[in-house]
GUSE-714159 format. One line per 4 residues: their letters; for each residue x, y, z negated of N, C-alpha, C. Coordinates in nm, 4 decimals, m for minus. Layout:
<sites>
a	X:Y:Z:X:Y:Z:X:Y:Z; ...
</sites>
This chain:
<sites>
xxxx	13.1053:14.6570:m6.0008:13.0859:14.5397:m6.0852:13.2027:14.5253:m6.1818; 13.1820:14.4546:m6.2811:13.3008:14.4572:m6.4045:13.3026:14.3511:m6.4072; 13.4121:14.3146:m6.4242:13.4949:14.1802:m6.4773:13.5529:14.1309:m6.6123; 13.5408:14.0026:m6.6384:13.6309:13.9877:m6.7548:13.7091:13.8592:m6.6998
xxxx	13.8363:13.8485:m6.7797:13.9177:13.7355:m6.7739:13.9344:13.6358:m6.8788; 13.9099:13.4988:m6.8605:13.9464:13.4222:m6.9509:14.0441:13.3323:m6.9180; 14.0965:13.3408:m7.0454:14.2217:13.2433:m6.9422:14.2339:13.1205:m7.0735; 14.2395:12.9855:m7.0225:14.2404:12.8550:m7.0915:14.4081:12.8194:m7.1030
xxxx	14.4449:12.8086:m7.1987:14.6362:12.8043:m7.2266:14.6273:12.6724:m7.2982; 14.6287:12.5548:m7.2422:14.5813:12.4182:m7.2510:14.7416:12.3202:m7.3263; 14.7211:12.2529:m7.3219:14.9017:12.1389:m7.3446:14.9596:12.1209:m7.1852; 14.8839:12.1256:m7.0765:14.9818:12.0738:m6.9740:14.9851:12.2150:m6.8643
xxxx	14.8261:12.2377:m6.8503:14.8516:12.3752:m6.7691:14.7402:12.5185:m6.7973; 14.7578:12.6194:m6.7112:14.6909:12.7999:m6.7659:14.6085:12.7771:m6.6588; 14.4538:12.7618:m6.7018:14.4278:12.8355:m6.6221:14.3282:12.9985:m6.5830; 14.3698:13.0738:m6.5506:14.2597:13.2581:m6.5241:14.1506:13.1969:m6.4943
xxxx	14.0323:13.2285:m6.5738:13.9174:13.2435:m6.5156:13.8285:13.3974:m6.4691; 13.7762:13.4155:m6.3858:13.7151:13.5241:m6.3514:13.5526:13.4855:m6.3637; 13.5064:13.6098:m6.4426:13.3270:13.5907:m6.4804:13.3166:13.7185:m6.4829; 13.2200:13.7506:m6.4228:13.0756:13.8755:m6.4050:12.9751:13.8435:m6.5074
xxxx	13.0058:13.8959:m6.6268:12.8937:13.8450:m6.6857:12.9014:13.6847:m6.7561; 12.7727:13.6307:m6.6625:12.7436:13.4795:m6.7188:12.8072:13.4096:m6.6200; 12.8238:13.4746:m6.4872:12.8576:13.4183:m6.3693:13.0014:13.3879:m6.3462; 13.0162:13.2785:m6.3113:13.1756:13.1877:m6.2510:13.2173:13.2775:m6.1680
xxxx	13.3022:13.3291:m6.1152:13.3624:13.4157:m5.9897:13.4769:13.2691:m5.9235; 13.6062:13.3107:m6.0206:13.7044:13.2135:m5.9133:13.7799:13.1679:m6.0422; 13.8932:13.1334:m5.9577:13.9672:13.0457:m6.1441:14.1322:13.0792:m6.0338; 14.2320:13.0395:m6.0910:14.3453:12.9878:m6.0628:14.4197:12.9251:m6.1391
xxxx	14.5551:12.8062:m6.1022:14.5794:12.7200:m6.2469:14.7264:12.7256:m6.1849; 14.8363:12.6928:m6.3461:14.9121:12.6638:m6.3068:14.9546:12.5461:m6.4281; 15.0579:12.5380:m6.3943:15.1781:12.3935:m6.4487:15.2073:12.4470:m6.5741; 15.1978:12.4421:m6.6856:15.2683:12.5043:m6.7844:15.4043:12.4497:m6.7385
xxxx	15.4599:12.3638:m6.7379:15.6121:12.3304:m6.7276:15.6384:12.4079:m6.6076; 15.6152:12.4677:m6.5167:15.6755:12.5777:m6.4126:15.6186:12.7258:m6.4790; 15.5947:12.7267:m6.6111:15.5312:12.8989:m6.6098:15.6478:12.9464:m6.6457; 15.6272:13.1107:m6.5263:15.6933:13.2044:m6.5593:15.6073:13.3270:m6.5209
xxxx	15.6156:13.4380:m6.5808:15.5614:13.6130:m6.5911:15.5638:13.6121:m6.4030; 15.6706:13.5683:m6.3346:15.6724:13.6163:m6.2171:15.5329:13.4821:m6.1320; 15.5784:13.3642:m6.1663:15.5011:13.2844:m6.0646:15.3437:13.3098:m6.1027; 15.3105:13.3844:m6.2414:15.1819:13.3882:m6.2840:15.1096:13.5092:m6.1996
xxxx	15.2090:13.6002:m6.1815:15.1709:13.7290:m6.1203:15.1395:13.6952:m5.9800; 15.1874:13.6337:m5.9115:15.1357:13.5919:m5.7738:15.0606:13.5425:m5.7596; 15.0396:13.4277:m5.8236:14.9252:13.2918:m5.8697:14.7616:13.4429:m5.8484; 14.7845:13.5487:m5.9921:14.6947:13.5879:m6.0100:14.6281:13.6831:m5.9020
xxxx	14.7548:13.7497:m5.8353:14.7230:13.8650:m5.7418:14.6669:13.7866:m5.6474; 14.6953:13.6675:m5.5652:14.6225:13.6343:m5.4638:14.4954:13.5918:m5.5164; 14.4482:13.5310:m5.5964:14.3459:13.4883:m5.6539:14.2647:13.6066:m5.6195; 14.3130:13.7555:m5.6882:14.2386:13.8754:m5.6895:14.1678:13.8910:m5.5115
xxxx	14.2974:13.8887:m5.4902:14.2849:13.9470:m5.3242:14.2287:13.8501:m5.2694; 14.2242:13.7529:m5.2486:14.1604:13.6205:m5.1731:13.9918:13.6625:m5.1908; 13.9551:13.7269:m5.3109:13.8191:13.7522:m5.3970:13.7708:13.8597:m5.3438; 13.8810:13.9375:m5.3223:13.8785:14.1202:m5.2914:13.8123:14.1594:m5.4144
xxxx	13.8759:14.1017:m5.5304:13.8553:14.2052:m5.6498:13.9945:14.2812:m5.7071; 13.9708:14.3994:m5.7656:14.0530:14.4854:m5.7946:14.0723:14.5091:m5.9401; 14.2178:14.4645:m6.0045:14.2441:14.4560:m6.1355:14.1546:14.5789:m6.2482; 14.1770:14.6636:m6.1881:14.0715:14.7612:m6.2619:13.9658:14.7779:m6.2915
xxxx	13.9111:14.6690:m6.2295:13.7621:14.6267:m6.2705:13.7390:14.5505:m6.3667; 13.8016:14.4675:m6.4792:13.7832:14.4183:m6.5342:13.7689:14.5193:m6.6499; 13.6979:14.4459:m6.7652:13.6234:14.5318:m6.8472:13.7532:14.4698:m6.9676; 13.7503:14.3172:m7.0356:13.7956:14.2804:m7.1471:13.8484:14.1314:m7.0653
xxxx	13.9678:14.0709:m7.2030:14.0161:13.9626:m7.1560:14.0168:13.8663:m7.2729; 14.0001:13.7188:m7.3169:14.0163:13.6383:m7.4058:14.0737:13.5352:m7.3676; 14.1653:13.5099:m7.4534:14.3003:13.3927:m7.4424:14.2157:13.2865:m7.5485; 14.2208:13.1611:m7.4787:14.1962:13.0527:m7.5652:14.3107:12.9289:m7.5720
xxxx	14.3942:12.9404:m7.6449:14.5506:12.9280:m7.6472:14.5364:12.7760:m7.7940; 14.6025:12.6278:m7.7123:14.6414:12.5505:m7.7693:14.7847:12.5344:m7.8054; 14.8715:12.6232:m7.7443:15.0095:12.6330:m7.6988:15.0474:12.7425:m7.7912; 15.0243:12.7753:m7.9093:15.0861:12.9448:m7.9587:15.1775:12.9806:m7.8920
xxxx	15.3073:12.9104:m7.8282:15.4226:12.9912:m7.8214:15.4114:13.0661:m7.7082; 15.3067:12.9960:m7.6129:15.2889:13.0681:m7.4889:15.2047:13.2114:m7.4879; 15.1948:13.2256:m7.6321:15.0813:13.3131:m7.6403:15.0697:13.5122:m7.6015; 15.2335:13.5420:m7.6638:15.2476:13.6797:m7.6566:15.3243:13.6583:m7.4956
xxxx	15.3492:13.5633:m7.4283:15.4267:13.5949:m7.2793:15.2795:13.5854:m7.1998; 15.1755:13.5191:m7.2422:15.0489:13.5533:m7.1628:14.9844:13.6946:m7.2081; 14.9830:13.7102:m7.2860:14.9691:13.8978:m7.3070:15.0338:14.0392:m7.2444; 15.1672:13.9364:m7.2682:15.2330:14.0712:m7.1362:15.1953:14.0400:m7.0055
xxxx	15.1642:13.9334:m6.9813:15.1457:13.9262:m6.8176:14.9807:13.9980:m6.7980; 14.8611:13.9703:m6.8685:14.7830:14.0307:m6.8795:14.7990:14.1910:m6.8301; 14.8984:14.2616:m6.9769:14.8071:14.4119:m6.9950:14.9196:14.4512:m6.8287; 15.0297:14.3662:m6.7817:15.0939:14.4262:m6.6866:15.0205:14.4296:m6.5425
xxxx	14.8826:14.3717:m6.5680:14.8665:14.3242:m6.4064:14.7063:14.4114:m6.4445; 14.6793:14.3966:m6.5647:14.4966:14.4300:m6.5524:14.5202:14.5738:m6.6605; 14.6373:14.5729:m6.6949:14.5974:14.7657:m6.8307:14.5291:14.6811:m6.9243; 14.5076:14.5735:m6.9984:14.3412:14.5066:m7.1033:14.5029:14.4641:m7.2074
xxxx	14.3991:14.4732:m7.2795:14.4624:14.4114:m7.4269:14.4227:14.2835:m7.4340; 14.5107:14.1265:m7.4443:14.4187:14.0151:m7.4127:14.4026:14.0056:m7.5519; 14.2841:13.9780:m7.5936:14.2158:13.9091:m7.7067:14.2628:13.7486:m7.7213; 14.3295:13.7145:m7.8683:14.3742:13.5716:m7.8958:14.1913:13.4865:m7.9535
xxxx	14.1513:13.4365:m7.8905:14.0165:13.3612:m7.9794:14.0911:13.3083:m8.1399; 13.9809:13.3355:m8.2195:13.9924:13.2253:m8.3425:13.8399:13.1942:m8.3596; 13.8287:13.1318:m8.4415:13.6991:13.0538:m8.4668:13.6529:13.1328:m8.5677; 13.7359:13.2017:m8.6429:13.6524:13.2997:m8.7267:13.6042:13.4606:m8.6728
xxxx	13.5932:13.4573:m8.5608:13.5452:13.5549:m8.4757:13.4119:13.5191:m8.3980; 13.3511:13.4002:m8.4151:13.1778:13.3840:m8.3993:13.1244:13.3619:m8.5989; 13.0741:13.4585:m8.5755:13.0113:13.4237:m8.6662:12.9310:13.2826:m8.7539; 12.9048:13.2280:m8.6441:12.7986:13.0850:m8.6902:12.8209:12.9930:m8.5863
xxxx	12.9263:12.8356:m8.6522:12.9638:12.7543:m8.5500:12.7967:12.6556:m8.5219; 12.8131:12.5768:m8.4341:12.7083:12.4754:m8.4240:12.6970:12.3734:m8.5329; 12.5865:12.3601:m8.6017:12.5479:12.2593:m8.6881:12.6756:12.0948:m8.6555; 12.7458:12.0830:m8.7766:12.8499:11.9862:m8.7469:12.9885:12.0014:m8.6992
xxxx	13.0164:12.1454:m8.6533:13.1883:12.1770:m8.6023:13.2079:12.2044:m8.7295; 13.3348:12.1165:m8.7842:13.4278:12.1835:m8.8580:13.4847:12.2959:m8.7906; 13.5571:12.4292:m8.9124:13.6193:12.5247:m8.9533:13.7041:12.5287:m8.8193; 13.8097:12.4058:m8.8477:13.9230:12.3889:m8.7902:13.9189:12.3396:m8.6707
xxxx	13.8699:12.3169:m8.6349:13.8377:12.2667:m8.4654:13.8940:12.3730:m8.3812; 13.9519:12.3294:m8.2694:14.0397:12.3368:m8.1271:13.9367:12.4210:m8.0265; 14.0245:12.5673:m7.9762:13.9580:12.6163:m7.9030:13.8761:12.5804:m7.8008; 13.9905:12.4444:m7.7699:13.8917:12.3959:m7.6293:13.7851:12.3041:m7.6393
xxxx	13.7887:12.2044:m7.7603:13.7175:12.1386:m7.7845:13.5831:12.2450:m7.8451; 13.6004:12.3347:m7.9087:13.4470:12.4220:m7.9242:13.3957:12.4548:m7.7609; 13.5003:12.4831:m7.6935:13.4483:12.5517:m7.5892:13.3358:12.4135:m7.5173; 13.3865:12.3107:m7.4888:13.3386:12.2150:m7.4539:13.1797:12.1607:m7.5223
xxxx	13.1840:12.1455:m7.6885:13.0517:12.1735:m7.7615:12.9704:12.2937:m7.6793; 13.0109:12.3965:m7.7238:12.9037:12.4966:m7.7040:12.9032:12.5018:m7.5158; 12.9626:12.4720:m7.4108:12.9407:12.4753:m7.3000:12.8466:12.3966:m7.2970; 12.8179:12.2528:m7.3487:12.7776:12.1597:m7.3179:12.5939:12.1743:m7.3709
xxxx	12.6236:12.2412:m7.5344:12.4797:12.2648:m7.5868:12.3894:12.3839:m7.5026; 12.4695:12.4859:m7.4576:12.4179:12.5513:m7.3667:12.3327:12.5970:m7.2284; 12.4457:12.4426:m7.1468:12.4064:12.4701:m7.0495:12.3605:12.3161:m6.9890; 12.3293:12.2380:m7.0517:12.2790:12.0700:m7.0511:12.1307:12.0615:m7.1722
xxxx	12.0384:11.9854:m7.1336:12.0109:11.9481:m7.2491:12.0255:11.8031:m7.3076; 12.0084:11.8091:m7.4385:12.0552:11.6982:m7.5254:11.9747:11.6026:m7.5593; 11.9591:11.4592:m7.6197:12.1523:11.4466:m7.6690:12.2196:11.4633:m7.5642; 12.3781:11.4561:m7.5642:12.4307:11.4418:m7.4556:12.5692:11.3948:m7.5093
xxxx	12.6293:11.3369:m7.3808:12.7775:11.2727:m7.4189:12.8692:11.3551:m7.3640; 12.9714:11.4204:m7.3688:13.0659:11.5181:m7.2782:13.1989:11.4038:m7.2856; 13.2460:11.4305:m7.1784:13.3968:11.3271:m7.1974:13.5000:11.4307:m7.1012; 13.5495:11.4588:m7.2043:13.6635:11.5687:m7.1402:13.8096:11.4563:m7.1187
xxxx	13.8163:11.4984:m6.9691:13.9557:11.3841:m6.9741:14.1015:11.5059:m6.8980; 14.1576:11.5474:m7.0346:14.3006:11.6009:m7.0201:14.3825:11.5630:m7.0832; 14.4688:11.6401:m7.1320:14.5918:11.5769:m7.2150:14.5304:11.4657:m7.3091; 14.4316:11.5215:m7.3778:14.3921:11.3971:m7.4486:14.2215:11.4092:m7.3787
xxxx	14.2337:11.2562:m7.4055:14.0486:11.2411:m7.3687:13.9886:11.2369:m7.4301; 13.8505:11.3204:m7.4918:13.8012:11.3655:m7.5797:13.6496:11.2693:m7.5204; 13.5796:11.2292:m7.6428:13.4173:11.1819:m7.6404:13.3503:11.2537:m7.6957; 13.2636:11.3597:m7.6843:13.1616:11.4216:m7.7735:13.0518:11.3844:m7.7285
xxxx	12.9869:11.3684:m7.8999:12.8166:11.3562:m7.9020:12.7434:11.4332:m7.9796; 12.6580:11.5000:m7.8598:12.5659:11.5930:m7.9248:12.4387:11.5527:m7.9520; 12.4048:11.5329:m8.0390:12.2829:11.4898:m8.0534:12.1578:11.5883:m8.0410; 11.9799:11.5528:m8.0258:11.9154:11.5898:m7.9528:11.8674:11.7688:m8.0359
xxxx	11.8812:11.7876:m8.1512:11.9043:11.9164:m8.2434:12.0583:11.9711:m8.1938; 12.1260:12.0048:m8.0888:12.2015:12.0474:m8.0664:12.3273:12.0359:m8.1881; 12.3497:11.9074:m8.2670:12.3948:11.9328:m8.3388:12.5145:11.8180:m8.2913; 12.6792:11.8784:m8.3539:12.8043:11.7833:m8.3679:12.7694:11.6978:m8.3956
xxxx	12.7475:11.5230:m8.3200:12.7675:11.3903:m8.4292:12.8972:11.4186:m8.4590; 13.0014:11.4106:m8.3839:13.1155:11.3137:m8.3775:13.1513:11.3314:m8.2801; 13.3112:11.2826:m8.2677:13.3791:11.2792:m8.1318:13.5113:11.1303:m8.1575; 13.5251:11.1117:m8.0348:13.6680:11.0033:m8.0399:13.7342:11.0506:m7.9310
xxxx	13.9127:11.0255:m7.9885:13.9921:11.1004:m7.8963:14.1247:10.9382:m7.8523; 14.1219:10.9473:m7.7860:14.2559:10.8603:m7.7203:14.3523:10.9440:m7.6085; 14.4726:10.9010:m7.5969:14.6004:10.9151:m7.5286:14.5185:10.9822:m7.3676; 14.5357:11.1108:m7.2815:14.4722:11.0713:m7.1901:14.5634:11.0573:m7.0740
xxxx	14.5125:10.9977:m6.9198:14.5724:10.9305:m6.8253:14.7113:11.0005:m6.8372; 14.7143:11.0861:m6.7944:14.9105:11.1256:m6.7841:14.9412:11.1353:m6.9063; 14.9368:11.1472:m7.0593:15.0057:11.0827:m7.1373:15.0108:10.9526:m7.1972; 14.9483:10.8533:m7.1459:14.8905:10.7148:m7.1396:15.0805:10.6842:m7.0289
xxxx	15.0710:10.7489:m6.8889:15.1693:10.6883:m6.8140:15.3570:10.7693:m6.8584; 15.2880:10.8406:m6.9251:15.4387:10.9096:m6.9594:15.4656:10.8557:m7.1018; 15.4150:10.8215:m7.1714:15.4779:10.7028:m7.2488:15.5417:10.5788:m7.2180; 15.4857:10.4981:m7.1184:15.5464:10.3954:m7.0345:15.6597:10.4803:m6.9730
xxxx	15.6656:10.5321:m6.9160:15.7939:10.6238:m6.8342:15.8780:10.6449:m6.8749; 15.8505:10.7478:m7.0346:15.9732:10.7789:m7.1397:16.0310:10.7067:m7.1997; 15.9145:10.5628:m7.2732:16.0035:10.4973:m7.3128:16.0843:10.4036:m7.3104; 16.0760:10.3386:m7.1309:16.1048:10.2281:m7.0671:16.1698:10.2765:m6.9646
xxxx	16.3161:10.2707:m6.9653:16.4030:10.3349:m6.8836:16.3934:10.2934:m6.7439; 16.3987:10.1834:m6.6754:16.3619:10.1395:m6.5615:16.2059:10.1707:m6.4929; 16.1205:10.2549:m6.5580:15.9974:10.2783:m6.5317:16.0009:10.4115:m6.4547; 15.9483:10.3920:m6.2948:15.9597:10.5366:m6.2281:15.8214:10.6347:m6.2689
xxxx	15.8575:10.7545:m6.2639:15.7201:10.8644:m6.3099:15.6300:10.8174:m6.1628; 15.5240:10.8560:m6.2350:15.4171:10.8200:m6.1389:15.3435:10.9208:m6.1323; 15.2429:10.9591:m6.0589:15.1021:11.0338:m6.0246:14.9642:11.0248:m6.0559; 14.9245:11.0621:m6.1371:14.7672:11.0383:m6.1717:14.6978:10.9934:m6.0514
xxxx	14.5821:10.8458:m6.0191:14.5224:10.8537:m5.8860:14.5216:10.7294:m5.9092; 14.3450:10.6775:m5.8121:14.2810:10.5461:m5.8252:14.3848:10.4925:m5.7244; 14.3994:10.3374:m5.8174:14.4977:10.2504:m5.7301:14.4578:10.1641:m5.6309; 14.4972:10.1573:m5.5409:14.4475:10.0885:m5.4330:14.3830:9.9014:m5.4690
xxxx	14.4366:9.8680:m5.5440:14.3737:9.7262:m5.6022:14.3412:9.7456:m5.7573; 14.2422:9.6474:m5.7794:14.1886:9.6367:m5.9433:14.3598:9.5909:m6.0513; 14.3577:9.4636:m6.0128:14.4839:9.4137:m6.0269:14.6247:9.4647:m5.9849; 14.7414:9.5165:m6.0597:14.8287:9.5468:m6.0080:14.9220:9.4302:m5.9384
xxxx	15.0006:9.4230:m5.8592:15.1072:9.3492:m5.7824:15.2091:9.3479:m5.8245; 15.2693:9.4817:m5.8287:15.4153:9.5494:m5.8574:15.3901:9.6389:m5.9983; 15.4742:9.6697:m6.0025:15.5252:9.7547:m6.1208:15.4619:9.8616:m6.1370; 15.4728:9.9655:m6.0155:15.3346:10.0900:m6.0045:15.1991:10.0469:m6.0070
xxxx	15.1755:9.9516:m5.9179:15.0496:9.9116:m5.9329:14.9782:9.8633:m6.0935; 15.0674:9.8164:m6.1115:15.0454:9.7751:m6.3148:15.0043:9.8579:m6.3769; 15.0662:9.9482:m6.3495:15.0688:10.0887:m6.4448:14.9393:10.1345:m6.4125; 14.9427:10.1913:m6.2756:14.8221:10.2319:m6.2351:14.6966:10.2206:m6.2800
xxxx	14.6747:10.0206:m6.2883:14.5965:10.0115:m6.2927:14.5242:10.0167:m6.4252; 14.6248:9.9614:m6.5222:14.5924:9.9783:m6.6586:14.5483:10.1295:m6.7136; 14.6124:10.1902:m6.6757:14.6056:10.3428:m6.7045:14.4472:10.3495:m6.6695; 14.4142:10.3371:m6.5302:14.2665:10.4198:m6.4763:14.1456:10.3231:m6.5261
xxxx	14.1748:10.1670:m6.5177:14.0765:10.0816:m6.5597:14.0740:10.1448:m6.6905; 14.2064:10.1372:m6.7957:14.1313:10.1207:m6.9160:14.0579:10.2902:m6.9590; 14.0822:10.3752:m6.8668:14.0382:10.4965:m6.9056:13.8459:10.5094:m6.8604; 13.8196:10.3862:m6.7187:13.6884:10.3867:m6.6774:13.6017:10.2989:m6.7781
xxxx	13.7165:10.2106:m6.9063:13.6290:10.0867:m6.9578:13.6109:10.1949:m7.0517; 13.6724:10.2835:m7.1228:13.6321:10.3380:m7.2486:13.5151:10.4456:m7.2010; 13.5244:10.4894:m7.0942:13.3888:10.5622:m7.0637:13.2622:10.4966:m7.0758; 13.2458:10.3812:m7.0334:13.2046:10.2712:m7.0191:13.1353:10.2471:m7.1420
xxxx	13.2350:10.2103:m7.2630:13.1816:10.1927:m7.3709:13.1382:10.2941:m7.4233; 13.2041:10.4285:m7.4547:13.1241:10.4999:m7.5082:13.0078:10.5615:m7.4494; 12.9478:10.5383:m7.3435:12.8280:10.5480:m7.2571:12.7474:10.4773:m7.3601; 12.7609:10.3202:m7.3816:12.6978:10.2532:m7.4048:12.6910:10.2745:m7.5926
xxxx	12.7677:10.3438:m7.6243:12.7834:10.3737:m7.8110:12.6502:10.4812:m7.7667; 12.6373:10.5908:m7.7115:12.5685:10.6896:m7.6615:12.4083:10.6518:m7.6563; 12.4054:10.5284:m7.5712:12.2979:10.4734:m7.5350:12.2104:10.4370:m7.6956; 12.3371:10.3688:m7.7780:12.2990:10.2537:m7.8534:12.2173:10.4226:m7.9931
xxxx	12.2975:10.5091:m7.9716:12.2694:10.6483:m8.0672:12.1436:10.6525:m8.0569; 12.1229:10.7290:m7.9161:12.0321:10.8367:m7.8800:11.9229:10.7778:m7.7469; 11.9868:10.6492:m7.7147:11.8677:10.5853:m7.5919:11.8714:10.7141:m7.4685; 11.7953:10.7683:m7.4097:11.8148:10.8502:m7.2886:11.9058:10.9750:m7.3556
xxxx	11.9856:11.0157:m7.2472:12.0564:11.1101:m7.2668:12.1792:11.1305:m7.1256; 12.2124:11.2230:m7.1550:12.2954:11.2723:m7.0188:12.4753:11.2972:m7.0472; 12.5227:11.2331:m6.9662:12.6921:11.2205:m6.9533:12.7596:11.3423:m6.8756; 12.8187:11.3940:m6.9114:12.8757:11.5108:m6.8488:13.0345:11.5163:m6.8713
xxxx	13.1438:11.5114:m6.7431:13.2268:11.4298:m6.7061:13.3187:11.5493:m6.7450; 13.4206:11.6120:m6.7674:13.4811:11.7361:m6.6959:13.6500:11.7456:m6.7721; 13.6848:11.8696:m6.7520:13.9067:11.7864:m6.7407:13.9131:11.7673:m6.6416; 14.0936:11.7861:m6.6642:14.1365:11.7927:m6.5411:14.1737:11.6684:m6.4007
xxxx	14.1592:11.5681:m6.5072:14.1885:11.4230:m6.4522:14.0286:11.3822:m6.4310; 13.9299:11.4348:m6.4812:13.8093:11.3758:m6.4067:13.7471:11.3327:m6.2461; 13.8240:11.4133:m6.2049:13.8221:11.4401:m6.0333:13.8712:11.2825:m5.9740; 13.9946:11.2456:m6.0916:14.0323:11.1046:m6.0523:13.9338:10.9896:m6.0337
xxxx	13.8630:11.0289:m6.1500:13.7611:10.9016:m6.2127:13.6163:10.9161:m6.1240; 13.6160:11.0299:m6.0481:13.4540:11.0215:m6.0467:13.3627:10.9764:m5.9596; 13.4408:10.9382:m5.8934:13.3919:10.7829:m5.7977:13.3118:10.6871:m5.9208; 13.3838:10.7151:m6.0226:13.3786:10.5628:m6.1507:13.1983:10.6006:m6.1828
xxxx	13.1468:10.7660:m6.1933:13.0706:10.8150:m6.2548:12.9738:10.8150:m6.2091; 12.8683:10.7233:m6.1139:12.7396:10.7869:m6.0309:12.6274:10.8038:m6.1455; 12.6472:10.7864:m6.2308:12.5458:10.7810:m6.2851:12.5527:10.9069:m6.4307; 12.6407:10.9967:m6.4402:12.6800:11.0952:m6.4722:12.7254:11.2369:m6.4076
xxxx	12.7071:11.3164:m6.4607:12.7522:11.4477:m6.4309:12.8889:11.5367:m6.4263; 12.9272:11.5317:m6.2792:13.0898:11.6415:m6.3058:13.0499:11.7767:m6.3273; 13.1410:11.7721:m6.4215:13.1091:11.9923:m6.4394:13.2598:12.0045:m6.4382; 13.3525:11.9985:m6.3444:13.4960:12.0599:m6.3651:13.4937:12.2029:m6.4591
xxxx	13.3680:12.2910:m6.4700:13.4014:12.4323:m6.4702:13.3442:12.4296:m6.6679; 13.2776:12.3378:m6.7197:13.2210:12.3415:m6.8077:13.3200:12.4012:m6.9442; 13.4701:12.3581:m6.9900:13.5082:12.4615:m7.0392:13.5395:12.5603:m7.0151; 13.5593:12.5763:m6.9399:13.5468:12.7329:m6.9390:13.3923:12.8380:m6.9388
xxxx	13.3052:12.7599:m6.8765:13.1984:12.8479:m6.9071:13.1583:12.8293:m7.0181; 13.1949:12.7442:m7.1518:13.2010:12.7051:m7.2948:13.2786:12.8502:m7.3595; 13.4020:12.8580:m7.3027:13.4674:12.9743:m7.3560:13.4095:13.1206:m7.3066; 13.3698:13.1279:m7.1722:13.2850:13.2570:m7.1398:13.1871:13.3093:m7.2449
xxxx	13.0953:13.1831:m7.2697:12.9895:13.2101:m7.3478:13.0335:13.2212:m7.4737; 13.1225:13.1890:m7.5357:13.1766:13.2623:m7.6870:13.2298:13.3780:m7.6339; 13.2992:13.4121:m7.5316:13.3266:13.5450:m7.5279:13.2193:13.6811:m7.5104; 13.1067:13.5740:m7.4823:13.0006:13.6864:m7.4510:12.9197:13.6839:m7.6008
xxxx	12.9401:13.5835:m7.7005:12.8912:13.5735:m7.8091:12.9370:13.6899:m7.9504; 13.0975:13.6394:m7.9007:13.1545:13.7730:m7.9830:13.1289:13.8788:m7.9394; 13.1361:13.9630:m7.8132:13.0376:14.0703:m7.7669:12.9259:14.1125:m7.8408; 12.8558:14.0662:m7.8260:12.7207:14.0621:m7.8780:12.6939:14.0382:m7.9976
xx	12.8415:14.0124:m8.1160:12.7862:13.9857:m8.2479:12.7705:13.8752:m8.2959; 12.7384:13.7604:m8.2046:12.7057:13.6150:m8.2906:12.7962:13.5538:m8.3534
</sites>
């Protein structure tokens, strides 16, 4: 069987994806603020071995890189562990974006469009919640409306942190009361409420668009919220199988 690697090089952390094809295999992630060539190489080898797949099986690799600088130290770690030349994505390497992406649009945010037009049907709302929290609406022609972006949960609390010296760092995670008490609790709570009210509303901007349609949750802080979500869809894996499928697009020419 052949393999390819994609690996997502995000604002906070990397993570390897492994795909057969169309198919998910395994993933591994790390911290961008702890990356190094050595902790990546372990990260990746057990991943392999945990899988019992063997670096030589992979066929091709594509980097979808928000971070440039991280870009040629993820290449050497690549061709040192798999022999592959990693491929940098640009957007001028698919031929034909989706009706409504601008030119200039963000690897991950395409990946997220086209994961979403792909493998959901539409309209649909995607709410990616990472560094920043992203709203996309696809409307029922698979086409870009629009998107809205705000501060997301850990840079929402690391602004309070950085810029208020007496403010201790905190942890992403639902707070034990609605109302805060103390000082963490404040934070807390403002942070996760106001991140469940804007879902909230733009559900209801969604509604007010397109009337039936489907919410699809995914980022890395979603896991926090999704107690908040019964009435929506988690896809933790959805960018990346967004970026698979452009990698299988450029393959193939599109």
């Amino acid at each position: 069987m052949k393999y390819s690697l994609v690996v997502d090089l995000g604002n906070t952390s990397i993570k390897y994806a492994v795909f057969a094809g169309e198919k998910f295999v395994c993933q591994t992630k790390m911290i961008i603020h702890n990356f190094s060539i050595k902790e990546a190489k372990i990260l990746i080898n057990k991943m392999l071995n945990e899988n019992k797949i063997v670096s030589s099986e992979f066929e091709d690799a594509i980097l979808f890189s928000v971070a440039p600088s991280l870009n040629k130290s993820i290449q050497r770690l690549v061709a040192s562990i798999f022999n592959l030349k990693l491929n940098i994505f640009s957007v001028n390497d698919l031929k034909q974006l989706p009706q409504g992406v601008p030119p200039e649009i963000g690897a991950d945010l395409l990946a997220d469009i086209i994961g979403g037009i792909c493998f959901y049907k539409h309209p649909l709302l995607i709410v990616d919640l990472g560094t920043v929290t992203k709203f996309i609406f696809i409307g029922k022609d698979a086409q870009l409306d629009g998107c809205s972006f705000m501060p997301g949960m850990d840079s929402s609390l690391k602004t309070m942190t950085h810029q208020t010296e007496l403010l201790p760092e905190l942890r992403i995670e639902k707070p034990k009361q609605k109302i805060g008490k103390n000082t963490l609790g404040c934070m807390k709570s403002g942070v996760y409420y106001s991140t469940v009210a804007a879902l909230d509303h733009f559900k209801n901007v969604a509604n007010e668009e397109y009337g039936s349609h489907k919410t699809i949750i995914t980022g890395g802080y979603a896991e926090v919220i999704k107690d908040e979500i019964n009435d929506s869809k988690y896809d933790e894996l959805l960018t990346l199988k967004g970026m698979n499928k452009i990698r299988l697009d450029i393959k193939e020419g599109k």
